[in-house]
Backbone as CSV, one residue per row, in Angstrom:
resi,resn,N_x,N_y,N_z,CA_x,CA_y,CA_z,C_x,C_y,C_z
1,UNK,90.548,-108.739,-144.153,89.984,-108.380,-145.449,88.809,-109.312,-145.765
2,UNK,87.453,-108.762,-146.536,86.795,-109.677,-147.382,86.743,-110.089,-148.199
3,UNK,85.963,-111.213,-148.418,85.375,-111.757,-149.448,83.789,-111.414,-149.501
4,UNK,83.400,-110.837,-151.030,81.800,-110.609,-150.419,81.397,-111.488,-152.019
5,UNK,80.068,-111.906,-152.302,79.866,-112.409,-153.232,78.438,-112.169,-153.356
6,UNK,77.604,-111.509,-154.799,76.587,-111.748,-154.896,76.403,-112.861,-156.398
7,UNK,74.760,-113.120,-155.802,74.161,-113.692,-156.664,72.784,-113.407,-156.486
8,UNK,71.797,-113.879,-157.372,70.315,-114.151,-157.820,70.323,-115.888,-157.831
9,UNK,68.735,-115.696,-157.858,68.132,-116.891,-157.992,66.808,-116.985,-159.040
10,UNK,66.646,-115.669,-159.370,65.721,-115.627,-161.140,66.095,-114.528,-161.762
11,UNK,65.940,-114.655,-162.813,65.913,-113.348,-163.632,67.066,-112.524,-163.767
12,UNK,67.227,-111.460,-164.044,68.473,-110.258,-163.979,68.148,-109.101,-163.109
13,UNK,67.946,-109.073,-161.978,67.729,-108.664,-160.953,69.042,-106.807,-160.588
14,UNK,70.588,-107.579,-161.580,71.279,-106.660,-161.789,72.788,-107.118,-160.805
15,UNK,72.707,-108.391,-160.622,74.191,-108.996,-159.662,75.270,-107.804,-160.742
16,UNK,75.432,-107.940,-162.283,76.436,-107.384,-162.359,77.121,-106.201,-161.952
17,UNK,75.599,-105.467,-162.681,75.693,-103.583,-162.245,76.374,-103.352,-160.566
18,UNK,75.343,-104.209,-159.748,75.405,-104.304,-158.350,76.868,-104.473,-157.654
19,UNK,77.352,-105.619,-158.458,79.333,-106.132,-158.544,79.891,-105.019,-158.889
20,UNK,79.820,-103.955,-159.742,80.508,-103.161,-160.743,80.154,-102.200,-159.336
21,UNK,78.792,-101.351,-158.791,79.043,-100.568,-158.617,79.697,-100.300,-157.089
22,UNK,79.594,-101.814,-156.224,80.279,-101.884,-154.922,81.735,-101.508,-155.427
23,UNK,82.578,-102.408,-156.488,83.811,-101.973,-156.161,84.001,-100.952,-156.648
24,UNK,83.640,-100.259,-157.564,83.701,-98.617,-157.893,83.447,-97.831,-156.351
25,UNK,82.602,-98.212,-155.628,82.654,-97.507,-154.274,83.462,-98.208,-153.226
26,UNK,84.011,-99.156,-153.146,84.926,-99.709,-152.382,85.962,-99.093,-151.491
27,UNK,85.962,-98.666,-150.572,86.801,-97.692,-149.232,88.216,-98.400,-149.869
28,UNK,88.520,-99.440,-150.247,90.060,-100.183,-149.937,90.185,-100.935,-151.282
29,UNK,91.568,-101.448,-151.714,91.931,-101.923,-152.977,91.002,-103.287,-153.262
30,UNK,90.681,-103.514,-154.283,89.389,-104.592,-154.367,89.935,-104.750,-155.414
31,UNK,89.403,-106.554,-155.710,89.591,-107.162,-157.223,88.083,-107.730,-157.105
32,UNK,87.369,-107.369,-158.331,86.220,-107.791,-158.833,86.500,-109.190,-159.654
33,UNK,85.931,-110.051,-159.033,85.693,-111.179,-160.248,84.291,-111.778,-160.864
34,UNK,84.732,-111.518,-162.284,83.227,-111.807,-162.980,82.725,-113.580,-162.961
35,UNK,82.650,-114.110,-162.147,82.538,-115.413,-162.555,81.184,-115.766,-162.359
36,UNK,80.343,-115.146,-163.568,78.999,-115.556,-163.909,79.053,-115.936,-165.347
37,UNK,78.948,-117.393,-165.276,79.095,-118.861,-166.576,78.144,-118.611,-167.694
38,UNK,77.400,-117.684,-167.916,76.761,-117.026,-168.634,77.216,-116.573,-170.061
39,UNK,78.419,-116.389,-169.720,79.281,-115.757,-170.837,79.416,-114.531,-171.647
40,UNK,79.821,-113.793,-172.127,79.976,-112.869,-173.018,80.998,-111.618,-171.500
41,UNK,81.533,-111.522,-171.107,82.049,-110.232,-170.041,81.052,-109.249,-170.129
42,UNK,80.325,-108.954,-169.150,80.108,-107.468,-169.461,80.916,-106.401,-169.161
43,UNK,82.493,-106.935,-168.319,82.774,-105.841,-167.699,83.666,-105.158,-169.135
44,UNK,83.920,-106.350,-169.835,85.200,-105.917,-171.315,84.158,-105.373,-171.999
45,UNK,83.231,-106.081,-172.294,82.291,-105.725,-173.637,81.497,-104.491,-173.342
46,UNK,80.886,-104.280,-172.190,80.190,-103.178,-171.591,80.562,-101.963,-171.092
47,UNK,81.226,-101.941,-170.003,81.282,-100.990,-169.469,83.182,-100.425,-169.710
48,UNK,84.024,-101.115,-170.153,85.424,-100.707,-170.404,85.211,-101.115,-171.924
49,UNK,83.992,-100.934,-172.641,83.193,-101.199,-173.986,84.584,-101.700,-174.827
50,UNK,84.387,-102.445,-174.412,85.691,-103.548,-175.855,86.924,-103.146,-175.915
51,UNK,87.765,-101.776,-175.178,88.582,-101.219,-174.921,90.273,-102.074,-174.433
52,UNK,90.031,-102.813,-174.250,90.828,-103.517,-173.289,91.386,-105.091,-174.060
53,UNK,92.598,-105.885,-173.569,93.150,-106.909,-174.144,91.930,-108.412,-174.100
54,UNK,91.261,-108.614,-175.034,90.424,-109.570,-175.103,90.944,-110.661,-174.643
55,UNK,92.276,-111.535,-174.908,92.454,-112.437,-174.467,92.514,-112.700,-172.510
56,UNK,92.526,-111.460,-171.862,92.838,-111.751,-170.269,91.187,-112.351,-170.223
57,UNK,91.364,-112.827,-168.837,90.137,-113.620,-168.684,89.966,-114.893,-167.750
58,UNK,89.434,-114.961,-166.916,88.575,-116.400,-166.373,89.093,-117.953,-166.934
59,UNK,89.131,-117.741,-168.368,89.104,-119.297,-169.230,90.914,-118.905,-168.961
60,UNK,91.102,-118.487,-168.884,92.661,-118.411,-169.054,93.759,-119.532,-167.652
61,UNK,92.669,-119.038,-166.679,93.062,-119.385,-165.256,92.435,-121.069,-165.339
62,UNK,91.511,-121.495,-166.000,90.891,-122.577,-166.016,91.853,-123.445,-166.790
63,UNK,92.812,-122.678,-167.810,93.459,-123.657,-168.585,94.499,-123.965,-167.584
64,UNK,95.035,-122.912,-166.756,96.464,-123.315,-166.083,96.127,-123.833,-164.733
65,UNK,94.911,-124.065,-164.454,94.687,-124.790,-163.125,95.107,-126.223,-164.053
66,UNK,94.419,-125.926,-165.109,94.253,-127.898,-165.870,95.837,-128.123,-166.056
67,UNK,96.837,-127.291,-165.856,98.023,-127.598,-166.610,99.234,-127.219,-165.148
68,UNK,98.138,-127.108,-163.840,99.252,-127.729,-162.506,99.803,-125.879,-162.754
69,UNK,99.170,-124.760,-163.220,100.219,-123.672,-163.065,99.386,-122.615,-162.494
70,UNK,97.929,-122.333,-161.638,97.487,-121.584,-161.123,98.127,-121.094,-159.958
71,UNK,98.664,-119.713,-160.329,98.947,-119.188,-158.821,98.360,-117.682,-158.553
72,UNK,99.113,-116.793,-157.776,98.804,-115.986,-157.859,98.613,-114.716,-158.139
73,UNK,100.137,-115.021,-159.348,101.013,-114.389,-160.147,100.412,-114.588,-161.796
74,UNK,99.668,-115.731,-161.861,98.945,-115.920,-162.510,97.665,-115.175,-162.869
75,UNK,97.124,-115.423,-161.832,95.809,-114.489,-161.470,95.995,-113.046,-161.633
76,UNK,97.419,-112.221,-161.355,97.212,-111.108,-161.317,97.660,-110.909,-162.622
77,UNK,98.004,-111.702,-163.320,98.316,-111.598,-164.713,97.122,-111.325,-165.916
78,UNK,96.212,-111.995,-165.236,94.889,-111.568,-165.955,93.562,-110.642,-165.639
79,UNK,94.443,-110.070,-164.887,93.382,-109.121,-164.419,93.254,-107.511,-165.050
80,UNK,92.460,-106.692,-165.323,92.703,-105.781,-165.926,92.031,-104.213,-164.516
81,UNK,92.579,-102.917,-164.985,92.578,-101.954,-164.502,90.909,-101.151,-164.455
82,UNK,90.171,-101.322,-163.602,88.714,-100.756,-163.654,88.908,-99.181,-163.423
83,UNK,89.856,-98.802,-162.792,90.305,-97.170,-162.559,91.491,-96.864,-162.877
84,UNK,92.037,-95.696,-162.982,93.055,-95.182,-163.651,94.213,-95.276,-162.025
85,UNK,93.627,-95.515,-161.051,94.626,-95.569,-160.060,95.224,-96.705,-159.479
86,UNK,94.931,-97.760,-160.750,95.266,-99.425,-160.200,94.898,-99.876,-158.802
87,UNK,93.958,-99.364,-157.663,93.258,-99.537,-156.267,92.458,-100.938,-156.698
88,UNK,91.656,-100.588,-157.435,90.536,-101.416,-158.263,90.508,-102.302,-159.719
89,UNK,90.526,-103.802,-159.512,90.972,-104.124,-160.418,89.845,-105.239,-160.831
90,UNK,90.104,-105.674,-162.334,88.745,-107.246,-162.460,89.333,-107.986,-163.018
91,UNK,88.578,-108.971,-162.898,89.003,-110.605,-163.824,88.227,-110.549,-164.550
92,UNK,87.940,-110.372,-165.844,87.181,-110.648,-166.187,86.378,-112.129,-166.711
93,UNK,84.798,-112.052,-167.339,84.688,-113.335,-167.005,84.899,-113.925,-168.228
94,UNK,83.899,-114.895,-168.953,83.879,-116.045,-170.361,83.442,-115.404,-171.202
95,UNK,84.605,-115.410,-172.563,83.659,-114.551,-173.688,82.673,-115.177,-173.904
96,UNK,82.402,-116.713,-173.889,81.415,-117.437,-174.159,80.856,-118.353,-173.245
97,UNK,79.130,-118.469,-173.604,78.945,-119.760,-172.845,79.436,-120.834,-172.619
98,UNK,80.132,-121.185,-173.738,80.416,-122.661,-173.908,82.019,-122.968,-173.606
99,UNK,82.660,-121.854,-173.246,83.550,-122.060,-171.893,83.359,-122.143,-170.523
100,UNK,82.049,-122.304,-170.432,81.651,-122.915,-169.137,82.311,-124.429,-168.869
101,UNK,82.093,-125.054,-169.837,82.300,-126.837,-169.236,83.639,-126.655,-169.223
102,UNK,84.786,-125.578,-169.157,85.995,-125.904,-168.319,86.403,-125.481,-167.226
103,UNK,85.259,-124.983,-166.445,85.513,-124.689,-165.106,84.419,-125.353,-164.261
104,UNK,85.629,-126.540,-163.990,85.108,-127.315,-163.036,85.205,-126.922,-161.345
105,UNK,84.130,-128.347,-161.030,83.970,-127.792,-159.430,85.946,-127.703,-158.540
106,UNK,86.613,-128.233,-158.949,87.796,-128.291,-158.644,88.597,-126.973,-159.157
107,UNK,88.228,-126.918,-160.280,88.414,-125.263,-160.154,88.363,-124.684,-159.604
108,UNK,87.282,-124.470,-159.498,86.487,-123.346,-158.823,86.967,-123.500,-157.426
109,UNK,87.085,-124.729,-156.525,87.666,-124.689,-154.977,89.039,-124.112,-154.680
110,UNK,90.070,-124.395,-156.572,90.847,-123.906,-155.872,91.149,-122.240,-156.253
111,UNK,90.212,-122.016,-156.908,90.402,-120.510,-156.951,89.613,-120.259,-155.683
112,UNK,88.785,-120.145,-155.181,88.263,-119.870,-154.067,89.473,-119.929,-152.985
113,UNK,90.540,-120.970,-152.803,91.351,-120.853,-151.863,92.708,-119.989,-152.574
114,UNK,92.464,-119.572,-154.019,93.162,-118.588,-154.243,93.143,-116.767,-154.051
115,UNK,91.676,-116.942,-154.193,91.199,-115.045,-153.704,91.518,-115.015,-151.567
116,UNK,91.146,-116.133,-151.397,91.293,-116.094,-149.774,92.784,-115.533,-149.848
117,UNK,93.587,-116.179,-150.439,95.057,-115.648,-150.456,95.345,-114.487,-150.662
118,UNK,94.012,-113.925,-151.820,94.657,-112.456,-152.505,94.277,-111.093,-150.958
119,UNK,93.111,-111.625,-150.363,92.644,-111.043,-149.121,93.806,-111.127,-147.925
120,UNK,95.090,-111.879,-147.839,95.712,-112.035,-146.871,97.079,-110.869,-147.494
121,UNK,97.105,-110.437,-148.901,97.666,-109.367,-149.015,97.119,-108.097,-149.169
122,UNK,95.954,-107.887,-148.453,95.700,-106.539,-147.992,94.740,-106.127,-149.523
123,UNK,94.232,-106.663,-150.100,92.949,-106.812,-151.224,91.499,-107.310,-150.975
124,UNK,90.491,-106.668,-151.332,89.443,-107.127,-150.804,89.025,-108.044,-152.284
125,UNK,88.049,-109.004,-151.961,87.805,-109.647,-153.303,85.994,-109.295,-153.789
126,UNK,85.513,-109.199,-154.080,83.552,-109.160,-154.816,83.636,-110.085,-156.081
127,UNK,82.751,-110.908,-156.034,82.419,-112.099,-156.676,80.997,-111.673,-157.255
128,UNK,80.985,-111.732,-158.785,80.006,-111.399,-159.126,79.863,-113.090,-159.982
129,UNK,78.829,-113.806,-158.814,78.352,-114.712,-158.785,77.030,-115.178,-160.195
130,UNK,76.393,-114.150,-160.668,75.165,-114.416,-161.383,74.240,-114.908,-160.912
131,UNK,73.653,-115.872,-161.596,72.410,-116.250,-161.265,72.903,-118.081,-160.828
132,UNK,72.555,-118.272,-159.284,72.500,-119.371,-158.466,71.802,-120.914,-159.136
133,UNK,72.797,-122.039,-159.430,72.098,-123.232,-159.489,72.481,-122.963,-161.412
134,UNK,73.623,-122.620,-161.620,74.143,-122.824,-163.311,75.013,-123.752,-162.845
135,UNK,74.806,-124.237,-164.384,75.432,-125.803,-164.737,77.302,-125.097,-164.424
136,UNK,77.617,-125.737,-164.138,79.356,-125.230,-163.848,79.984,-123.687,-163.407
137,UNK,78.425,-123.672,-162.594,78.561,-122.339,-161.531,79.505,-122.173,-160.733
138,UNK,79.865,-121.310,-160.084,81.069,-120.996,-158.740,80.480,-121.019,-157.627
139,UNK,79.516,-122.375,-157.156,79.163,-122.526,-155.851,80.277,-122.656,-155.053
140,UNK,81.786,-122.924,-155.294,82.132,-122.871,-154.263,82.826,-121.813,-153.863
141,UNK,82.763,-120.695,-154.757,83.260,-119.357,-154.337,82.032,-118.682,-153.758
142,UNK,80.880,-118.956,-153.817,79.496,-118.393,-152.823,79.805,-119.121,-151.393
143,UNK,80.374,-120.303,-151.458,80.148,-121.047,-149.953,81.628,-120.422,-149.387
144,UNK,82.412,-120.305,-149.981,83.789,-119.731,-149.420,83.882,-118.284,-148.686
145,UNK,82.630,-117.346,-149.375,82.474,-116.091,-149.148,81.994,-115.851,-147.748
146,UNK,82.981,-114.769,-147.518,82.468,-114.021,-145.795,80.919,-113.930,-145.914
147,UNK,80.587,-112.813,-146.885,78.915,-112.356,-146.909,78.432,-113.004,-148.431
148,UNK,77.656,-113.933,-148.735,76.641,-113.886,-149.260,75.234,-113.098,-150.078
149,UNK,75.328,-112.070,-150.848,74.844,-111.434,-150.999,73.756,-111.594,-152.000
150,UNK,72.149,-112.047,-152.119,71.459,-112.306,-152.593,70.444,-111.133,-153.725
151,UNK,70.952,-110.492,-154.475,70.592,-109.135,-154.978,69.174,-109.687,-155.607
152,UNK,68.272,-108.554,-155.199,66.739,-108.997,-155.209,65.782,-107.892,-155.748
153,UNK,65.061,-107.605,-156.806,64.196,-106.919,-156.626,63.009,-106.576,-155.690
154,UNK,61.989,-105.949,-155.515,61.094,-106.552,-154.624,59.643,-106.346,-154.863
155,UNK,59.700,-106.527,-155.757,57.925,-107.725,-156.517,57.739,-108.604,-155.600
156,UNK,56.644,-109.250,-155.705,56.347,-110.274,-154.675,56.475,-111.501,-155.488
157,UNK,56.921,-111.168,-156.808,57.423,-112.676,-157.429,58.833,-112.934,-156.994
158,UNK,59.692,-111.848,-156.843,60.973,-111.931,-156.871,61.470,-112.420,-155.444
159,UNK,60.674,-111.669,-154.634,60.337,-112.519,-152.786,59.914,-113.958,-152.800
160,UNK,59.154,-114.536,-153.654,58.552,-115.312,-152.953,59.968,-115.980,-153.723
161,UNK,60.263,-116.076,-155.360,61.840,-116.952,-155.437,62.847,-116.985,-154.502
162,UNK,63.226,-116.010,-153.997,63.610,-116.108,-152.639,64.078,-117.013,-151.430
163,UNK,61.984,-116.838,-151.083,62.023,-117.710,-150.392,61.936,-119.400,-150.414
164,UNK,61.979,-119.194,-151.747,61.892,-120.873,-152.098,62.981,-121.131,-152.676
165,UNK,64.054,-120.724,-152.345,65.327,-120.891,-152.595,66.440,-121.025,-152.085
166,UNK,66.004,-119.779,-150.690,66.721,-120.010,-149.719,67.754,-121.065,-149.030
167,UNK,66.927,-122.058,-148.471,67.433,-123.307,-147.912,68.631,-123.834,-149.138
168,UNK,68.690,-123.168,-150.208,69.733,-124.198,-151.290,71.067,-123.030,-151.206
169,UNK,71.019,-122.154,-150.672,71.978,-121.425,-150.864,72.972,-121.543,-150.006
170,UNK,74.455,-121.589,-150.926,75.588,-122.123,-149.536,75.474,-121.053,-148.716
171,UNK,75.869,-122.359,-147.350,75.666,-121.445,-145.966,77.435,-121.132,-145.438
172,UNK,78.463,-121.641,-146.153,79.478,-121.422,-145.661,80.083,-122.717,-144.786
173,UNK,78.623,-123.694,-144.220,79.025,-125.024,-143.425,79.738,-124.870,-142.375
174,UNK,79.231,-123.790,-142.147,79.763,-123.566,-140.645,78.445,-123.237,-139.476
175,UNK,78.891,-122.877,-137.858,77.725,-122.282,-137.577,77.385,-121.024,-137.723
176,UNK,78.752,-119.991,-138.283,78.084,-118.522,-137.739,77.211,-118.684,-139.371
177,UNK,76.976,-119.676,-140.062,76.158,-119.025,-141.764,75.120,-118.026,-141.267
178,UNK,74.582,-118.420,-140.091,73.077,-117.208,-140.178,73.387,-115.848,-140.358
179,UNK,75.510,-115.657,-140.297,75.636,-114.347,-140.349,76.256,-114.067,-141.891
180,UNK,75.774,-114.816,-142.830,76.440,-114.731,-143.677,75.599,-114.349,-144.957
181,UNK,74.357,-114.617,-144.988,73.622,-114.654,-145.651,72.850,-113.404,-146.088
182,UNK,72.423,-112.527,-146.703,71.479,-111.774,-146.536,71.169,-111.114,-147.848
183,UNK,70.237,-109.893,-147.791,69.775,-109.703,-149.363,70.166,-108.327,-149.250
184,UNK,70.418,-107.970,-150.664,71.009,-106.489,-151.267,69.521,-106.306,-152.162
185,UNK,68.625,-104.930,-151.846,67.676,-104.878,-152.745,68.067,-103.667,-153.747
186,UNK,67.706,-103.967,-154.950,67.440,-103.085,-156.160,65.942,-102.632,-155.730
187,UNK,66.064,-100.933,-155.635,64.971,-100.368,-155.962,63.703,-100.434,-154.601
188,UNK,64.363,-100.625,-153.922,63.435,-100.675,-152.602,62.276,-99.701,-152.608
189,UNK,61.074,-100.416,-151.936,59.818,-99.753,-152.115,58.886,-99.565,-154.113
190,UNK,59.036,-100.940,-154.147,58.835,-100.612,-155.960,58.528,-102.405,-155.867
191,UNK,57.521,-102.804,-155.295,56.784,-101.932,-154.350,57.080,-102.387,-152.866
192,UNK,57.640,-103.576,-152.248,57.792,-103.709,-151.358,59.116,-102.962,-150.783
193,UNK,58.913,-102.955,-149.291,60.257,-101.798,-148.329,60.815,-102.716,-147.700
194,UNK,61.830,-102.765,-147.402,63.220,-103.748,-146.368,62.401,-104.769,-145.676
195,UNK,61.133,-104.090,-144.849,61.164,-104.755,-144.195,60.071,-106.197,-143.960
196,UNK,59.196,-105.884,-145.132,58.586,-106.592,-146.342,59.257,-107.454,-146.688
197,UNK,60.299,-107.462,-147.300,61.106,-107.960,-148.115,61.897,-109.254,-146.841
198,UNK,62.648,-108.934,-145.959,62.942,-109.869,-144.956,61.637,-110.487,-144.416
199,UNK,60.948,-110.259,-144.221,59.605,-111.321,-144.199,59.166,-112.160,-144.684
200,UNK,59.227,-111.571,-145.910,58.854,-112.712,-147.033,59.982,-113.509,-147.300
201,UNK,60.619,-113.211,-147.403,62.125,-113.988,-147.636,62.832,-115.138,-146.629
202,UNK,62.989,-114.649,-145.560,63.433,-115.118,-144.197,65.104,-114.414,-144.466
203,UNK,65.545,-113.640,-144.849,66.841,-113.189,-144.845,66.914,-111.799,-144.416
204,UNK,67.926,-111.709,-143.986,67.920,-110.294,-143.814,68.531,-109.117,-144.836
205,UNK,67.713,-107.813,-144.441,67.950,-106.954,-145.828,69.316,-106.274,-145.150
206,UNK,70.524,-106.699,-145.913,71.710,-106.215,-145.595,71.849,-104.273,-146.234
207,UNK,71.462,-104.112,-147.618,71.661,-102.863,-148.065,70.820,-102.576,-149.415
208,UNK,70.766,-101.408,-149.247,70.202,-101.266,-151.039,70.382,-100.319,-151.694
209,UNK,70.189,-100.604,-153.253,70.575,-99.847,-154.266,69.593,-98.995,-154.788
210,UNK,69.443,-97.888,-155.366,68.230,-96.856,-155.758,68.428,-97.173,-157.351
211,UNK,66.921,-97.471,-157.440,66.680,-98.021,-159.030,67.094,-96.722,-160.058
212,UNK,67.782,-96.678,-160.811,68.428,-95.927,-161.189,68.864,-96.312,-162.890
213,UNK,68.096,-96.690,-163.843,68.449,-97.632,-165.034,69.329,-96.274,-165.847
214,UNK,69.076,-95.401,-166.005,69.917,-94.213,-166.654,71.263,-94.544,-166.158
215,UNK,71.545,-94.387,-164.991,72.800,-94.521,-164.812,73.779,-96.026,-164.908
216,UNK,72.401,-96.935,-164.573,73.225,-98.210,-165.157,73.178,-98.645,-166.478
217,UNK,73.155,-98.170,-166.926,73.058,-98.215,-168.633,74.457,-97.242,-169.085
218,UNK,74.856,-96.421,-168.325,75.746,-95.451,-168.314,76.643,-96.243,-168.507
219,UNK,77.131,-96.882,-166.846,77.693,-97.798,-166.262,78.368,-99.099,-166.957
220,UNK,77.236,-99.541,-167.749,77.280,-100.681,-168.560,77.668,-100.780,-169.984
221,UNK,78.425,-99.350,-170.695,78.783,-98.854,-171.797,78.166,-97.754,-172.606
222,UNK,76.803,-97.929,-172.257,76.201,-97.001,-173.030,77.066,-95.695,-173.933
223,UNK,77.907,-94.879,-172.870,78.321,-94.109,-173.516,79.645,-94.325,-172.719
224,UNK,80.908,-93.399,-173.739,82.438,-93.287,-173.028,82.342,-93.090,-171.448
225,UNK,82.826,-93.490,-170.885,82.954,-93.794,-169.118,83.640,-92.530,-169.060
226,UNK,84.978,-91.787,-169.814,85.633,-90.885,-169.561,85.451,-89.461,-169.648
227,UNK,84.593,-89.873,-170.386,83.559,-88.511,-170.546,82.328,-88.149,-169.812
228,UNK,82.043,-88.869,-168.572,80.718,-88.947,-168.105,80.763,-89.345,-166.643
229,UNK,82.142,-89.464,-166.609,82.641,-90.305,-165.106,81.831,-89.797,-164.102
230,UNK,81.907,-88.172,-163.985,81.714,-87.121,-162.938,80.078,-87.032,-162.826
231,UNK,79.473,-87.282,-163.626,78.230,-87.447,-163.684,77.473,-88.846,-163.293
232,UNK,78.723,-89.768,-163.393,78.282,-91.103,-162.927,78.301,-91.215,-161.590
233,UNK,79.540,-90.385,-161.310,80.078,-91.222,-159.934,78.960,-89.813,-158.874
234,UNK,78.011,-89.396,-159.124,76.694,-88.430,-158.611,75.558,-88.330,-158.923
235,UNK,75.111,-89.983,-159.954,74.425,-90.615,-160.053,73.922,-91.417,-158.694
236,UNK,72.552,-91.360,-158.837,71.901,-91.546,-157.416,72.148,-93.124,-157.094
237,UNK,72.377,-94.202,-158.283,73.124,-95.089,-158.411,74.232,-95.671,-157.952
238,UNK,75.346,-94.527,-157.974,76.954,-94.670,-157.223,76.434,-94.438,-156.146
239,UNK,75.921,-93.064,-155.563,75.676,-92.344,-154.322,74.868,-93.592,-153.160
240,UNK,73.932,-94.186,-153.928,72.964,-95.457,-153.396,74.583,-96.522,-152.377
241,UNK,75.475,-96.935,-153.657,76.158,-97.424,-153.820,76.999,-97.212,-152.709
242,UNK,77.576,-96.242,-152.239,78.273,-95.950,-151.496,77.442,-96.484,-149.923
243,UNK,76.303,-96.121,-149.760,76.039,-96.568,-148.696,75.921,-97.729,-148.341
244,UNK,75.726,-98.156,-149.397,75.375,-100.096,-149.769,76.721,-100.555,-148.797
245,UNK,77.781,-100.351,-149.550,79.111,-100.636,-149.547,79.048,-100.616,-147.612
246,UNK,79.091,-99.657,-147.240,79.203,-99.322,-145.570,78.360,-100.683,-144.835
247,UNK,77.287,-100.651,-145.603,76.382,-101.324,-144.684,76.733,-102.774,-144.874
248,UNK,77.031,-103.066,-145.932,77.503,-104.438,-146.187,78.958,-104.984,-145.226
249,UNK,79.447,-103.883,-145.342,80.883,-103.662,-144.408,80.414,-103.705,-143.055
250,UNK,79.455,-103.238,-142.510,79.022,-102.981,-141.082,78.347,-104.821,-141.513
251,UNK,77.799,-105.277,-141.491,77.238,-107.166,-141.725,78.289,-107.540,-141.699
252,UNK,79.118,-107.703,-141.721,80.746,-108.232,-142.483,81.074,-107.903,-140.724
253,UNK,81.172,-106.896,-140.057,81.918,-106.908,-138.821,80.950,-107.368,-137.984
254,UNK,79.607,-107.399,-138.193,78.402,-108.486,-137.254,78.919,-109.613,-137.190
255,UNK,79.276,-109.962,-138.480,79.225,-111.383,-138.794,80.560,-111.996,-138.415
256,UNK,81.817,-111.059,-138.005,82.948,-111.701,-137.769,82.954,-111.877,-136.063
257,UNK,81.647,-110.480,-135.638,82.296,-110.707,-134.246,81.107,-111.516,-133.594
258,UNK,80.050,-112.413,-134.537,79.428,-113.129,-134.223,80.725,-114.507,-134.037
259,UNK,81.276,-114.760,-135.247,82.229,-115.834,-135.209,82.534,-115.500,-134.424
260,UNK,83.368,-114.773,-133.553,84.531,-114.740,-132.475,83.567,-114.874,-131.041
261,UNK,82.638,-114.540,-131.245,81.303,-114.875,-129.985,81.508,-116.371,-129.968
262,UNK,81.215,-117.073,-130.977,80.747,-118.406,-130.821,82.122,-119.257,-130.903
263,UNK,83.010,-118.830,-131.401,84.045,-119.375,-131.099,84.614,-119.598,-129.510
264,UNK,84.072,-118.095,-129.166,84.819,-118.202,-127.867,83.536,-118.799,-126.924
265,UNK,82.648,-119.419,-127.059,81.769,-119.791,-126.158,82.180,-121.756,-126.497
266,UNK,82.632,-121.956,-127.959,82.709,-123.484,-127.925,84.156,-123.923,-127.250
267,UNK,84.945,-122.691,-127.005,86.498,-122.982,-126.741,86.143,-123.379,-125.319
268,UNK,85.520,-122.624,-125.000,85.102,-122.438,-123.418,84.181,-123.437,-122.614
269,UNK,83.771,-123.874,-123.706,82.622,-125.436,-123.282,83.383,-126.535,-123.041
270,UNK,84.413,-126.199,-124.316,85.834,-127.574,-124.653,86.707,-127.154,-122.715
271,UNK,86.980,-126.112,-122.227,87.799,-125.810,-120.859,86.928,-126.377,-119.975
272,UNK,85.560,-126.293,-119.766,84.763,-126.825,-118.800,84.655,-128.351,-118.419
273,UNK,84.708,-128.830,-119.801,84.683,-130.215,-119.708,86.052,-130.561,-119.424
């Protein structure tokens, strides 16, 4: 199972929409977690528009890490229902900014070695990371993550942040990171195309989304979800979405059977000697 995680490095580029609409297309049971320190949920306030038990939440898990009681019974305790078929589920994130300063970096490591857990019972996890380099960010749920996912417009302002950013982004600290890394574009060809975009960047363009603001505005509360579902989920947006999802999944099996390449070439260096 994965772990996939996006983030940015300027602006609102759309990590959330992008988080929201992978696991809405997700082949297999997925838990979305909002942990962008930003505050306010969009997934409660927006798109399940205020509908749902305000108190579940992110700060919740931060109090019982502080109080020796994070598990994983815990975790699923605060998670709420994104579909009517319980497959797909979220954490949501901080009603407020200023529950940021209780999720510390120790936190955050050991929830990171808590979603690894939720992946060993047959759950995939998506980390909706935000925007890269916040004060009491979840760098270590970006460095923990299988794929890395850098969601990017492609202006040549939004490339060149990018590329001057790059080098700061966790690599995982391992060797396969070169397979870990790569960019999800919003809106490709508007104006630069994939392959533009990995140029300027130095990353590679893993998948992309079709600029589509009608439907993410949909998405994001605008109007009842239950009334509009069928129209969402054939929105060129979801449909984008779906392929995203594959291709990110196809990087994800590059990238594992790169590990098992290089694994089996250092095991094999260790027999020679």
């Amino acid at each position: 199972m994965t772990v996939l995680a996006f983030t940015s490095v300027r602006g609102a580029p759309g990590v959330t929409t992008t988080a929201l609409v992978a696991a809405l297309a997700w082949p297999r049971p997925v838990l979305l977690v909002e942990a962008d320190v930003t505050g306010s949920s969009s997934i409660k306030a927006g798109h399940l528009r205020g509908e749902v038990d305000h108190e579940l939440g992110l700060i919740n898990l931060a109090l019982a890490h502080r109080n020796g009681a994070l598990s994983l019974s815990t975790l699923r305790g605060q998670t709420i229902a994104l579909t009517e078929d319980g497959t797909r589920l979220a954490l949501p994130g901080l009603a407020t900014k200023a529950q940021a300063a209780s999720l510390t970096d120790d936190f955050w490591a050991t929830l990171a070695t808590l979603l690894r857990s939720v992946t060993r019972h047959g759950v995939d996890v998506i980390v909706d990371g935000g925007r890269f380099g916040m004060r009491h960010g979840p760098d270590a749920l970006l460095k923990a993550a299988d794929l890395l996912a850098v969601v990017c417009r492609t202006a040549l302002d939004d490339l060149v942040a990018v590329r001057a950013n790059a080098d700061q982004l966790p690599d995982g600290g391992c060797h396969g990171a070169l397979g870990r890394r790569g960019l999800l574009l919003v809106g490709e060809a508007r104006p630069h195309r994939a392959g533009e975009a990995a140029e300027a960047t130095t990353l590679p363009v893993w998948a992309t989304v079709d600029w589509d603001p009608v439907a993410a505005e949909r998405l994001n509360g605008r109007e009842r979800l239950r009334t509009t579902l069928s129209r969402l989920m054939s929105s060129r947006l979801i449909r984008s979405g779906r392929n995203a999802v594959a291709e990110l999944l196809a990087a994800d099996d590059r990238r594992r059977r790169l590990d098992l390449s290089l694994e089996t070439t250092v095991l094999g260096g260790k027999g020679v000697r």
